[in-house]
Structures are given as structure tokens and as C-alpha cells.
C-alpha positions in Angstrom: -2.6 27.4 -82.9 -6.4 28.2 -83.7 -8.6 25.4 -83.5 -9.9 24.8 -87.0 -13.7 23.8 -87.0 -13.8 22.3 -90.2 -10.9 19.5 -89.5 -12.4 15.4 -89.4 -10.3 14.3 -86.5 -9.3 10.3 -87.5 -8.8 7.4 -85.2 -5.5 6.9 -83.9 -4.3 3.5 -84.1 -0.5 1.8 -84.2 1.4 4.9 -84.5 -0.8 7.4 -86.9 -4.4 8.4 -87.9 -6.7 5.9 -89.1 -9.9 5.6 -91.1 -12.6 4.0 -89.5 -13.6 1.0 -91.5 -17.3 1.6 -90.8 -16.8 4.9 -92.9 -18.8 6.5 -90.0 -18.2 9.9 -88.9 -20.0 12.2 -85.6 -20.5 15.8 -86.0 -19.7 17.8 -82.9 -21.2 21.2 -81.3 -20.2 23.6 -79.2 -22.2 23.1 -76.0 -22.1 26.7 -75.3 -23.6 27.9 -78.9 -24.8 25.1 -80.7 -22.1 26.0 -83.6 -20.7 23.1 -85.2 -17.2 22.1 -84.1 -15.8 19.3 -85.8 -16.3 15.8 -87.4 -15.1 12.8 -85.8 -14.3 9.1 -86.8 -16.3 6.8 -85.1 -14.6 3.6 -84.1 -16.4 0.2 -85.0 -15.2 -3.4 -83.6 -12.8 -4.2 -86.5 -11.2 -0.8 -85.3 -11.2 -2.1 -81.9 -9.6 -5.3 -83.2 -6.8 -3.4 -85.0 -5.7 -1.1 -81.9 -5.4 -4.2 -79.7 -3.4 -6.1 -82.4 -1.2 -3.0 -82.7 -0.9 -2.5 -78.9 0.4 -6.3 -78.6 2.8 -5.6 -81.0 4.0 -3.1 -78.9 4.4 -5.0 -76.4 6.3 -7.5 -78.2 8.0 -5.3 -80.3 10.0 -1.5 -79.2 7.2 -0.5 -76.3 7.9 -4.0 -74.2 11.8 -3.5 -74.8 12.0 -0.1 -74.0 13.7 0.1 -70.3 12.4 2.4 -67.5 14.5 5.3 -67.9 13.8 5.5 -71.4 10.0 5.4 -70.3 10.6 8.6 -68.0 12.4 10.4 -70.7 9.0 10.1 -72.8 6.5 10.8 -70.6 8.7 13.5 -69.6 9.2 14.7 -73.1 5.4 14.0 -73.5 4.3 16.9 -70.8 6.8 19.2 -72.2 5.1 18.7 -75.8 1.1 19.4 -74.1 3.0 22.6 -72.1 3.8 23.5 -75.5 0.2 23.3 -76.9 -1.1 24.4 -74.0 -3.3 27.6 -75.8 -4.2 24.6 -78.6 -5.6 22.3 -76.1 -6.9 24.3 -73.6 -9.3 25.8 -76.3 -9.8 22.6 -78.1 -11.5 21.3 -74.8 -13.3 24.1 -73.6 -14.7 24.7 -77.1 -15.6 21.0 -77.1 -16.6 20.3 -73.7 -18.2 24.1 -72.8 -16.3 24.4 -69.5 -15.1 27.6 -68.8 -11.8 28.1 -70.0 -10.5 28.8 -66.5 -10.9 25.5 -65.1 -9.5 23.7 -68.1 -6.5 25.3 -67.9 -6.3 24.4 -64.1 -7.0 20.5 -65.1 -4.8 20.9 -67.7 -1.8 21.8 -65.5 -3.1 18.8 -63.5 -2.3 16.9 -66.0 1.0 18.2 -67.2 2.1 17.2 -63.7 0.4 13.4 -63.7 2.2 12.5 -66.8 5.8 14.3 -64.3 4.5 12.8 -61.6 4.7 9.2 -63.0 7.9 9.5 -64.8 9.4 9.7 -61.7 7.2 7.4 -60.3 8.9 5.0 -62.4 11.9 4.6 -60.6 9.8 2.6 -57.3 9.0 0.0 -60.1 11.2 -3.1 -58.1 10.8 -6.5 -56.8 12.1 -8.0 -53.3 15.0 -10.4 -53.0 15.5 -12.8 -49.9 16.7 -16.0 -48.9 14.0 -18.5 -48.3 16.4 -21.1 -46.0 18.9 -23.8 -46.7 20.3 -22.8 -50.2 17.1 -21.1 -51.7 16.7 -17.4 -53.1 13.7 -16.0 -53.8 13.4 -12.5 -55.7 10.4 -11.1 -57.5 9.9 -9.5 -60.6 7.2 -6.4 -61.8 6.4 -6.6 -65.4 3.1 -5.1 -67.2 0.3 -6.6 -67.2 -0.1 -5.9 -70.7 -3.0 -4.1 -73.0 -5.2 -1.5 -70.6 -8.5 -0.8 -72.1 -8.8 2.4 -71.1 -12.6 4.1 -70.9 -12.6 7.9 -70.4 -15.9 10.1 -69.8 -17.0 13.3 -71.1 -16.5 16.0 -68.6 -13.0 15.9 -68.0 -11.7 14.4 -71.0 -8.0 16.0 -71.2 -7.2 15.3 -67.8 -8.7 11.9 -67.6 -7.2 11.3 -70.4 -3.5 12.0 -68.3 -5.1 9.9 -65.0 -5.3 7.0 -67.6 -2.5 6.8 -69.9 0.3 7.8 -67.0 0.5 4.9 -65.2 0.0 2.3 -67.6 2.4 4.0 -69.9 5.2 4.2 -66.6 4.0 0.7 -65.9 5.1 -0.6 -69.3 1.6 -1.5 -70.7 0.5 -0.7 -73.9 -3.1 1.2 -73.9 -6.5 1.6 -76.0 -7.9 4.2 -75.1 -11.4 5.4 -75.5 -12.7 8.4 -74.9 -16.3 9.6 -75.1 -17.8 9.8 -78.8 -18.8 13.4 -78.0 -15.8 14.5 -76.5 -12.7 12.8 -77.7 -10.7 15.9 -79.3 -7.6 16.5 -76.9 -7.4 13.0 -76.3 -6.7 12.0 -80.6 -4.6 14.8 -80.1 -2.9 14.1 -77.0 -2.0 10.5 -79.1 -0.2 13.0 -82.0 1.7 14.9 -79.5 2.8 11.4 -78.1 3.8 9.8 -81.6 5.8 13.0 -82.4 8.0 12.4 -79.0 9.1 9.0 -79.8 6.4 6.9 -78.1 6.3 3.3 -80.5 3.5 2.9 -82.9 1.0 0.7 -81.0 1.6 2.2 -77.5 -1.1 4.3 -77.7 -4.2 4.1 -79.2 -7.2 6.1 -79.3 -10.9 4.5 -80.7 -13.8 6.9 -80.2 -17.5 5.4 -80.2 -20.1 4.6 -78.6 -20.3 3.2 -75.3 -22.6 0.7 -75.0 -20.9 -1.0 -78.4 -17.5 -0.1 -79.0 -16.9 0.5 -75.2 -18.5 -2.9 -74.5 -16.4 -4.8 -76.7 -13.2 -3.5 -75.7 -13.9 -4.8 -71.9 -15.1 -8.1 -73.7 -11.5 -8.7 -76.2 -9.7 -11.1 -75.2 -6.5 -9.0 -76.0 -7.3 -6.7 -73.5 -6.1 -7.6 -69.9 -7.0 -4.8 -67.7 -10.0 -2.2 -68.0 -9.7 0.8 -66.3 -13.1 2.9 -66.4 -14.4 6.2 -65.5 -17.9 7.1 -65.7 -21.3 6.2 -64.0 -22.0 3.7 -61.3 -24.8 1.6 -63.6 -22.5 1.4 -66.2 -19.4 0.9 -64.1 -21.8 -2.7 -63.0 -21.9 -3.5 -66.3 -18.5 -3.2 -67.0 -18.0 -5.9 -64.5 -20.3 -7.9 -66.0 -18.9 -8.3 -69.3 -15.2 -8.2 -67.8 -16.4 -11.0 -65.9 -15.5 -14.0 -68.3 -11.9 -12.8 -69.2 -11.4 -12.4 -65.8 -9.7 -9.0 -66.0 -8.4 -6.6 -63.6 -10.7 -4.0 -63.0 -10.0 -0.1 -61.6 -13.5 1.3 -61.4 -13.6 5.4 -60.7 -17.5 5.6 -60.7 -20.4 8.4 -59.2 -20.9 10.1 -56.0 -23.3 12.4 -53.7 -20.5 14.1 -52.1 -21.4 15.7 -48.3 -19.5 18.9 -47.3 -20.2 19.1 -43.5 -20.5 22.7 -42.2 -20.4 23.2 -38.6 -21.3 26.0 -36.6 -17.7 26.5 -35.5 -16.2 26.8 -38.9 -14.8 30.0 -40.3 -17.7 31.0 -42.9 -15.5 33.2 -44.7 -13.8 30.3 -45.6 -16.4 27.8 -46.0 -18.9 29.2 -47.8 -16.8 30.5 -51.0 -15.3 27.2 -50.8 -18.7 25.3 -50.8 -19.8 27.0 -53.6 -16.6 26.7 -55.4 -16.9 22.7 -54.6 -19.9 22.1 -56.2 -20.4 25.1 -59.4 -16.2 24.1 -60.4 -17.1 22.4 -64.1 -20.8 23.5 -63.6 -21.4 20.3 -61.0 -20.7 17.8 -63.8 -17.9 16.3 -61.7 -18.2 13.3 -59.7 -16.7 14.4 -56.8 -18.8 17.6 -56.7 -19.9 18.2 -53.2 -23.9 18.4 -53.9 -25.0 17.5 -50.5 -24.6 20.4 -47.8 -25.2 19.5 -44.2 -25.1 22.7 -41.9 -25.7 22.4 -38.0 -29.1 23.9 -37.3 -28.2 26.6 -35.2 -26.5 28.4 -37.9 -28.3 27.4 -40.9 -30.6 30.0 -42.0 -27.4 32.3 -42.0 -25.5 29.7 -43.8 -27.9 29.2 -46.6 -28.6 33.5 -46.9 -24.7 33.8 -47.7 -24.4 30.9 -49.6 -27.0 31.6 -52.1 -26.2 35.0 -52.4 -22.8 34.0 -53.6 -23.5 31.5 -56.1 -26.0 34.0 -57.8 -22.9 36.2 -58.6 -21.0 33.2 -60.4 -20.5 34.5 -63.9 -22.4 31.8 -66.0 -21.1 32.3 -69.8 -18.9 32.3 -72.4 -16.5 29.4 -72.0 -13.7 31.1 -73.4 -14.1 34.3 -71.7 -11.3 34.3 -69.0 -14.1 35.7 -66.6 -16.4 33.5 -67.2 -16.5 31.1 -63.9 -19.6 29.0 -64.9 -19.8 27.7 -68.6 -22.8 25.6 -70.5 -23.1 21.7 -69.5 -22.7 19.2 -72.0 -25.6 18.9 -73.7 -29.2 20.6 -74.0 -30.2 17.0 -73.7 -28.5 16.8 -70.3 -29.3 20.4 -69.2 -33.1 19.3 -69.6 -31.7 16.1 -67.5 -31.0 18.3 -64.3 -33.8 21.1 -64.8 -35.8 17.3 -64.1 -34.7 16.7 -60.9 -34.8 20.5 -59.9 -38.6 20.1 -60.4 -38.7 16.6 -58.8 -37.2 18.1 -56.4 -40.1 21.0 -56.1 -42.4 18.3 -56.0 -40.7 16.2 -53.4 -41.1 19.1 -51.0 -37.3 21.4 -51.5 -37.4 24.9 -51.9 -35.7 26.5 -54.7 -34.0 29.6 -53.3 -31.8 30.0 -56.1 -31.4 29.6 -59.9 -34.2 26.3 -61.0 -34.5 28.0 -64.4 -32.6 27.3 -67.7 -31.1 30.4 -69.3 -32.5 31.9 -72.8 -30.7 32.3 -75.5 -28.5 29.8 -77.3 -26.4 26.8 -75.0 -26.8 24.1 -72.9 -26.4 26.7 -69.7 -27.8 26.2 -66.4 -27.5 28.6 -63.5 -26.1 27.7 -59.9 -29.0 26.4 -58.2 -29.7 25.7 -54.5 -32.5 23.7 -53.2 -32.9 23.6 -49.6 -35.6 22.2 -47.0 -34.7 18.6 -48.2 -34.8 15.2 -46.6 -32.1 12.1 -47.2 -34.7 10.2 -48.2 -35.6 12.4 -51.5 -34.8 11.8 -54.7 -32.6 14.8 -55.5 -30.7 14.2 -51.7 -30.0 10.3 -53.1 -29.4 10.4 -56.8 -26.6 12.0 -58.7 -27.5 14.9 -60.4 -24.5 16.1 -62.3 -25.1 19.7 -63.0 -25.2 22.7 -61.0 -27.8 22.1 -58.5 -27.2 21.8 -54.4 -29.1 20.3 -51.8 -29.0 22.2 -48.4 -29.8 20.2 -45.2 -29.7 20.7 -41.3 -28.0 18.2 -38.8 -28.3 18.4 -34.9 -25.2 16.9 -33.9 -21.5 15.2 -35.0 -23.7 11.9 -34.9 -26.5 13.1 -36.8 -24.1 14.7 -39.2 -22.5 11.7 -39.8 -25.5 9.7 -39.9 -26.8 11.5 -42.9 -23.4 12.2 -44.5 -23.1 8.1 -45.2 -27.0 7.7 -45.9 -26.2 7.6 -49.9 -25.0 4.3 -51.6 -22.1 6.9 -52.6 -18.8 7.1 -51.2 -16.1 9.3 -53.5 -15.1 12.6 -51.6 -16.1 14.6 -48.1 -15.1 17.6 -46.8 -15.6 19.0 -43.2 -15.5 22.5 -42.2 -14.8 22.9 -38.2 -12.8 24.9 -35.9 -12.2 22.0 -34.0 -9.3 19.9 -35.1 -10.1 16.7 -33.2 -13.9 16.6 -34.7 -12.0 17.1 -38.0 -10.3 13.9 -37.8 -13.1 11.8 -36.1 -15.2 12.9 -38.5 -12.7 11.9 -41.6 -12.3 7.9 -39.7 -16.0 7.2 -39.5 -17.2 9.1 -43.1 -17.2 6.3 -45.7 -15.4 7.9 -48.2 -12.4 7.6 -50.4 -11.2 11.0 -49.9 -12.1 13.9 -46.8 -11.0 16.7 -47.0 -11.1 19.3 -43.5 -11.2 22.8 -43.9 -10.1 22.7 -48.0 -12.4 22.2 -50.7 -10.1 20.1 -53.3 -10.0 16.6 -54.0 -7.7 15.7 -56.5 -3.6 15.9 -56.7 -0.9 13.6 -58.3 0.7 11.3 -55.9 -2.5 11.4 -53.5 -4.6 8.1 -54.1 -7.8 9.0 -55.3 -11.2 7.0 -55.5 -14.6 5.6 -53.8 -15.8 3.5 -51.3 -19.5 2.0 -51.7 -21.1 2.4 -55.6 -18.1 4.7 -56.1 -15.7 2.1 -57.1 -12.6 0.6 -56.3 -8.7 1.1 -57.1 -7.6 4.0 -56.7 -6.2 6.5 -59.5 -2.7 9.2 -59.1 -1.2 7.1 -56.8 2.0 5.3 -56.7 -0.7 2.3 -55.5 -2.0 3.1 -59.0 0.9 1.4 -60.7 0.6 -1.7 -59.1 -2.8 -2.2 -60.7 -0.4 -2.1 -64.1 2.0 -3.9 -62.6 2.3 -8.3 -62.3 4.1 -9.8 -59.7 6.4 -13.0 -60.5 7.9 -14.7 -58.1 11.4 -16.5 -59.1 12.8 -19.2 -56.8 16.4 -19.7 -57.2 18.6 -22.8 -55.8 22.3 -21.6 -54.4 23.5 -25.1 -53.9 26.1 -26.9 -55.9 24.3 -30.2 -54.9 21.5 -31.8 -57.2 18.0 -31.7 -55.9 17.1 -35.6 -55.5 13.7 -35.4 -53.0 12.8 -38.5 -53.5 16.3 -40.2 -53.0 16.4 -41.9 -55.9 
């Protein structure tokens, strides 16, 4: 199925598309030409108000009586339907997020398998039973904690989209979901493809708008009783400020400054492909994206020759070219973002060995860009960047290494490159991250817990951990005894 430009995609709330009672409506580009793309309903707070009214009705309706198997047969079903769109979505969110279409279809398989992952999941949903002495019996219960808010960002809205709405939906919960106003395509349609397998009206519901009003009142409604948020670390603070007062569970997937140690033992053939790979994958707008390279000084120069040499044969271009390895970032607006802290970084004292110019022509494109020479104290070493732009560094030893690897406030992903196996493990005890990876550049798979230490947040996502944060725990005491209770001896 083509994607049709000229469609107004609608809210999706209690089952079906929705007006948006504000009347308002956002006109989308193509990052990567500047071409219009599609209108879009923009939520307002009545909207909000009518998604969580629908989602409690889920839950007190067909969504909180269907049992656990049932739950797995949908998700199931629900991953066999996106499989089946696969050339339909895959399009839909490189088109509207101008990523190359070679990495969305590698997120989107990622997501095909979350949405597996916790339908089998499912069946670990179980209390504890035990006697507690005399003629007591205690056994606990797991039941949902009821409506997620769920906040989504812009540069990996399809498969955030499946980190989100897989648990919660395996948990039981019903979910409002919403994603970025200027990317929320395969997410309204993701809802479709859900309504059409069975899932109950009100299970899922999707409310684009802005964040700092839409966003901010769906972590303030008192119908909502758990937030889970992806997105930036300011914001992320925020969040917990206005969840504060409802006192609401809180999963927080927030930024990072990623390190990716390289020392002089590693295999380079290995490393450096995989460096560049771990920072240019979705043009560095990924918050995992290991921007910070430290490289033992005795092999540096030779490190940083090889390593800008292949990143200035990335293909930067057309997102739906199959070759294309690079496509645009989000916005020209953003790409004038990053060419900023290239030249702060110029003027902090960093040499720009490669890229440090925005391309001509139409698109918000940026080319791979290394800056070396720089200091942990700089701005560009410190502060996340989000686009295609690496810092290159020198360290003297596993301390130093070390040392400057946890000198950000950061703490999402690592990875070490080392022929030694016992460094490798040292190193992934004492770096403060969520995730290190030795000698492999991903980050990300379902049934591995994943998220930060530090300003990157708490909870952890893809995990089966990541259904308890869904999940309450009752506790039930039971008396065995056929004797009445009488404590006071009356």
C-alpha cells in the first residue's frame, strides 16, 4: 500500500478515529525534501479527557475482563497484522521521520518481536502463595495498574511506539498514547491495525499534540496512573514535577553522552566500522548513540585516520533509497541545532577533521562529522548533541579511561573494545551505565532490560522487569482455621 500524501490522519480514541474538538490540524513535511506529507489532528485537553474516559471503560468493561491468554493471542495477532504492512509502515516512517529506510525496517522487525516477545511474556504474570504460621495463608495477586500515559519521541516513533504499548497491553492496562505532534503516523496507524485484530475500543488510544500542553496534562489527569516517557532529560525533570502531586509511577527513558572505549589491544577491523556504525545509525539522533570516543593514546592518531575515512564514505541521501545509509535529521530547525555545537565546538578548541558543513540542496541533511582534539570539560564533550557529530578523545590508561567515560551527568549505554576479556568486564562493573556493551556495538533487544543510570532515567524498558512497572501487587491473607478469631477474648 502507497502512502497517500493527501490523507488527514484523525485522533484515535475508544476504538476508532476521532475529530479533534479544537478543529486543529498540523501539516507535515518530508524531512528529506521539504514536500508536504500529510495533515494531522492535533489533540487538545477535552481530547485528552475523552481517551482516558474511554481507556477506564476499558478497563472496566471487555479490556479489564479479558484473561491472559486471550491477551497473547492479540498482541500476537497484532505483530502478525504490522508483518503484514510491513512495506506500508516502513515507508510511512521513513517518509515521515527521514531515516533511511534501512534502519526503519531493522527497528521495525524490533518491534514486531517486542509486541512476540511480551505475549509470551505474559505467561510469568503470577503471585506467591505460602503459609504464614498457625492457620494463616497468604498468596498475592498481579493486577494492572490501570491507565499508562504513554509519551513517545520523534526519532524512533514506530518502535517506541512497540517499547510502550507491549507491556502495558501484556500487563492488562489500558494506554494513551502520545506520540510526537510531528511524527505521530505509524503510531495512529499502529492503533487501526490493533482495532482491526480485536483489541477493545478504549485499549488503546492515540492523542497527538504538543508537548509542553497536551503532553503536560496527560501526566497531570487524574485518570492516568502511570506515565511512562521517552525523550529528553530537561523535560523528563519536568515530567516529574507535574507527576508529582498524583503521585504516579514513573518509567523515565531519558538522554545520554554515550563513551565507546577503544583500546589499543582491540581488533580495529572490528571496532572502527562498528564505532561509526554506533554513532551515524539514525544520523546520531538516538539517545544511546555513542558520541564520545575515547582511544588509548598510543594508537590514536591511527585510530582517528581510519575512522574518519570511513564515515566520509557513509552514503548520506535519499531515505527511501535502499543504499542510502545516512538520511536527513528531523528538521532544518534541528539540523541548524547541531551545525551550532559543531561551531562551538570550533571555538572551544576541537578540530573538525570531517563533515562540519550542512549539505546543499533541499533537506534537513547533515554529513558524518568528527571532531577531535577535545577536552571533557567542553561543551560539545558534555552536552547531547543528537545529530551526526563525534567527539574523539585520548586516554592514558584503564583508570583514565574510566575516569573520563563517567565524567558526563549521562549514564544510558557503553561499549568497550579490548582484546582482553578480564578488562572487558572490569571495565562494564565500574562504568556507570545502564547498558555496556564489549566488543559489539548494539544496545537494544527484547527481553534485555534496557535504560540509564544518572540524568538518563530510571525503569527499565523490554524487559520482563518491565512488566512489573504495569503490574500491582496485592497481598491476600487467608485464615485456614475452623475456629473464630476472638483476640481480645471477649
Amino acid at each position: 500500500m502507497a502512502v497517500a500524501t493527501d490523507r488527514e490522519y484523525l485522533l484515535f480514541i475508544n476504538g476508532e478515529s476521532a475529530e479533534s474538538s479544537g478543529g486543529e490540524a498540523k501539516e507535515l513535511v518530508e524531512p528529506a525534501t521539504g514536500e508536504p506529507l500529510a495533515k494531522v489532528a492535533m489533540g487538545t485537553e477535552a481530547d485528552v479527557d475523552r481517551a482516558v474516559e474511554a481507556a477506564q471503560g476499558a478497563l472496566a468493561g471487555d479490556w479489564g475482563r479479558t484473561p491472559g491468554p486471550e491477551r497473547s493471542r492479540l498482541l500476537h495477532a497484532l505483530a502478525d497484522a504490522l508483518l503484514a504492512n510491513r512495506k506500508e509502515l516502513c515507508e510511512l516512517e521513513a517518509r515521515n521521520v527521514g531515516k533511511a529506510i534501512s534502519s526503519v525496517k531493522a527497528e521495525f522487525f524490533q518491534g514486531v518481536e517486542n509486541f512476540r516477545f511480551y505475549a509470551s511474556a505474559i505467561a510469568s504474570i503470577a503471585g506467591r502463595a505460602n503459609p504464614v504460621g498457625g492457620s494463616l495463608l497468604y498468596y498475592s495477586l498481579k493486577e494492572p495498574v490501570g491507565v499508562a500515559g504513554q509519551i513517545v519521541p520523534w526519532n524512533y516513533p514506530l518502535m517506541m511506539t512497540t517499547w510502550k504499548l507491549a507491556p502495558a497491553l501484556a500487563a492488562g492496562c489500558s494506554v494513551v498514547l502520545k506520540p510526537d505532534s510531528s511524527t505521530p503516523l505509524t503510531a495512529l496507524r499502529m492503533a487501526e491495525l490493533a482495532a482491526e485484530v480485536g483489541f477493545p475500543p478504549g485499549s488503546i488510544n492515540v492523542v497527538p499534540g504538543p508537548g509542553k500542553t497536551i503532553g503536560s496534562y496527560l501526566v497531570k489527569h487524574p485518570g492516568v496512573d502511570k506515565i511512562a516517557f521517552t525523550g529528553s532529560t530537561e523535560t523528563g525533570a519536568q515530567i516529574m514535577r507535574d507527576a508529582s502531586d498524583g503521585i504516579k509511577r514513573l518509567t523515565l527513558e531519558l538522554g545520554g553522552k554515550s563513551p565507546n572505549l577503544v583500546f589499543a589491544d582491540a581488533d580495529l577491523a572490528d571496532a572502527i566500522p562498528s564505532s561509526v556504525w554506533s554513532i551515524y545509525y539514525s544520523a546520531g539522533q538516538s539517545c544511546e548513540a555513542r558520541s564520545r570516543i575515547l582511544v588509548e593514546q598510543s594508537i590514536y592518531d591511527d585510530f582517528v585516520a581510519k575512522f574518519s575515512e570511513a564515515a566520509g564514505k557513509l552514503k548520506l541521501g535519499d531515505p527511501l533509497d535502499p543504499e542510502t545509509q545516512i538520511g536527513s535529521l528531523i528538521s532544518t530547525d534541528h539540523r541548524d541545532h547541531v551545525h551550532g555545537y559543531v561551531e562551538r565546538g570550533r571555538e572551544e578548541g576541537a578540530e573538525v577533521v570531517q563533515g562540519g558543513k550542512a549539505s546543499d540542496g533541499k533537506g534537513a541533511f547533515y554529513p558524518p562529522t568528527v571532531l577531535t582534539g577535545v577536552d571533557t570539560s567542553m561543551q560539545v564533550a558534555q552536552e547531547e548533541i543528537f545529530g551526526p557529530v563525534v567527539t574523539i578523545s585520548s586516554f592514558e590508561d584503564e583508570k583514565d579511561a574510566i575516569k573520563q567515560a563517567n565524567a558526563v551527568r549521562y549514564g544510558l549505554m557503553a561499549t568497550v573494545w579490548t582484546g582482553d576479556p578480564g578488562r572487558g568486564h572490569r571495565l562494564a562493573r565500574r562504568i556507570k551505565a545502564g547498558t555496556v556493551g564489549i566488543n559489539m556495538p548494539y544496545s537494544a533487544f527484547p527481553g534485555i532490560p534496557f535504560g540509564g543510570y544518572k540524568h538518563s532515567g530510571f525503569g527499565r524498558e523490554l524487559g520482563i522487569d518491565t512488566l512489573e512497572l504495569y503490574l500491582e501487587t496485592k497481598s491476600v491473607i487467608v485464615s485456614t482455621s475452623s475456629k473464630p478469631f476472638n483476640p481480645f477474648g471477649l
